[in-house]
N, C-alpha and C positions, 0 to 999 in steps of 0.2 A: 440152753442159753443160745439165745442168737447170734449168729456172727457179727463179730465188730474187726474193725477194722483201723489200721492207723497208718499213712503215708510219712514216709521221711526218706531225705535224701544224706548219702553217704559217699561224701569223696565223687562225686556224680554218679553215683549207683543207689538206685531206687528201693526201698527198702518195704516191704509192704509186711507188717504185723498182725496178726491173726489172731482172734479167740474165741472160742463160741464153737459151732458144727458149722461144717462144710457140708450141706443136705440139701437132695431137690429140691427146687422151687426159688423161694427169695433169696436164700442166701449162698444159692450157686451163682444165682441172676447177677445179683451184686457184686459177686467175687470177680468174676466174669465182666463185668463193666466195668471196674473197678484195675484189674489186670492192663485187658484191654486199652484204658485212657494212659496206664503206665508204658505199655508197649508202644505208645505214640510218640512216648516223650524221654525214654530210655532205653538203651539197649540193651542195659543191664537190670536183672533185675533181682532180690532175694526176698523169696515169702517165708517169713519166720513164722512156725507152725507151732513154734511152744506153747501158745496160748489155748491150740485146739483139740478139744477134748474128745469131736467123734465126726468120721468121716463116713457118708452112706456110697451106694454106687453113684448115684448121682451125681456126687464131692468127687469121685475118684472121675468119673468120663469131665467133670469141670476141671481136675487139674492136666490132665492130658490134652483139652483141648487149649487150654491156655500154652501147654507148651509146643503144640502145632502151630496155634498163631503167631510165636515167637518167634520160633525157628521162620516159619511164614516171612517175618519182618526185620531177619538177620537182627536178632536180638535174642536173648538165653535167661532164663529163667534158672535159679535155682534154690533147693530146697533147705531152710534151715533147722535145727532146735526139735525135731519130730516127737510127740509124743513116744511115749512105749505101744501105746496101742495103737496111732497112728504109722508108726513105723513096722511094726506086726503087720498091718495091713498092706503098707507097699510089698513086702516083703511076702505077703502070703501071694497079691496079685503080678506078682514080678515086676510091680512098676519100681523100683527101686536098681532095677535094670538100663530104666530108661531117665531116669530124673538124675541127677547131680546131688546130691546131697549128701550136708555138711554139720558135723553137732554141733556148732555155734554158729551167728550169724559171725562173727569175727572170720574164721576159717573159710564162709562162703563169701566174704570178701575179698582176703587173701586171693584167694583162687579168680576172681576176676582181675583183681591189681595184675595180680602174677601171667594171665594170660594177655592183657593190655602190653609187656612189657616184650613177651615174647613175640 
């Protein structure tokens, strides 16, 4: 399935929903553009990954570079709702080292409120 995509905003923190594969080609492109125009216009951000069923290398060097850019633009990205197998895989690639992530998008909002406050 292709990735699909759905924007919403939350309390002004930018919510980007995910279903489909995160896989070279279109549907890094787009995630990637997609980020990107959210990075312009928030600096917060949570990609809820509940919806994604399979992530290639590809998917993985797009979520990393997505979270270079952010950092890039004093803005933070963080990861919500991860599959099982999604999450296997941060976890086998040590990216789960380097990402924020949270098993609800609820909890990865929390954690911006919370940081906004401190």
């Amino acid at each position: 399935m292709q990735l699909k995509t759905n924007k919403r905003v939350v309390d002004g923190i930018a919510v980007l929903d995910c279903s489909g594969r995160i896989v070279f080609g279109d549907e890094s492109a787009a995630l990637r553009d997609t980020v990107k125009q959210l990075i312009a216009e928030h600096k917060n951000i949570v990609l809820n990954l509940g919806g994604v069923n399979y992530i290639d290398s590809g998917g993985l060097g797009t979520l990393v570079a997505l979270y270079t850019s952010a950092r890039g633009a004093n803005a933070n990205i963080k990861l919500s709702n991860l599959t099982q197998r999604v999450g296997d895989l941060l976890q086998v690639t040590k990216l789960l080292t380097v990402f924020e992530v949270y098993d609800t998008e609820d909890k990865a909002l929390q954690a911006f409120r919370k940081s906004a406050v401190a």
